[in-house]
C-alpha positions, 0 to 999 in steps of 0.5 A, spaced: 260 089 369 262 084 374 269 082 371 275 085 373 282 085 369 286 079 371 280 075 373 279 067 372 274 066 368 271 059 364 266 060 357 259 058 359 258 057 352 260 058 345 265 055 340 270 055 347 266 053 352 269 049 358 275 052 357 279 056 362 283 064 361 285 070 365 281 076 363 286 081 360 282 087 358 275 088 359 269 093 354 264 095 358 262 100 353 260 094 350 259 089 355 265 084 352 272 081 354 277 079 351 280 072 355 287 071 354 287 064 349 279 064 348 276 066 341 282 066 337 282 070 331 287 069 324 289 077 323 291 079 317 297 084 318 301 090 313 308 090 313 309 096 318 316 099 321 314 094 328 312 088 324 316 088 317 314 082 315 307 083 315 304 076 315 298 073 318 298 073 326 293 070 331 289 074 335 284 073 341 278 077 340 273 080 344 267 076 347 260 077 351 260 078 358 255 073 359 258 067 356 263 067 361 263 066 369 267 067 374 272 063 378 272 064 385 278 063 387 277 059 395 273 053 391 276 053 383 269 053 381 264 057 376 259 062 381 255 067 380 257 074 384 253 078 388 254 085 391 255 089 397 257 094 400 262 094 406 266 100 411 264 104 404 266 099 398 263 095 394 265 089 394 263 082 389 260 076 392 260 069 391 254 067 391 256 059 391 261 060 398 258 067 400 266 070 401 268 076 398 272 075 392 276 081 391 
């Protein structure tokens, strides 16, 4: 997978599409993310210790990695990312500016 936690990304499609978020857990088991105000889902909750109201909560879901790119942070623009390895690390590469990402 080619996303990390923290990275900015924009939904390439789907029901958010063109929208903007931080990457704040990643799946790679499943090959999703969950970003931070996309793919809202309303969450039933049972009253608990924590939380005892209970009620209905608004929750951010996962979505698949392939609806989303990667920001590269010198151009603020969508691009593809590339990898190679250099002085023994991997490193993500943007294909649009040809400049490390990370």
């Amino acid at each position: 997978m080619f996303l990390k936690t923290g990275d900015k990304v924009r939904v390439i499609s789907g029901k958010d599409k063109g929208k903007d978020g931080k990457v704040v857990k990643t799946i790679a088991a499943k090959n999703r993310v969950v970003v931070e105000g996309i793919n809202k889902i309303k969450k039933h909750q049972k009253a608990s210790q924590d939380n005892p109201q209970g009620g209905i909560a608004d929750v951010d879901a996962p979505i698949d990695a392939s609806n989303v790119m990667l920001i590269d942070p010198s151009t603020n623009e969508p691009t593809k990312v590339s990898f190679e390895v250099k002085d023994g690390k991997k490193v993500r590469i943007s294909k649009k500016s040809n400049k490390p990402i990370d």
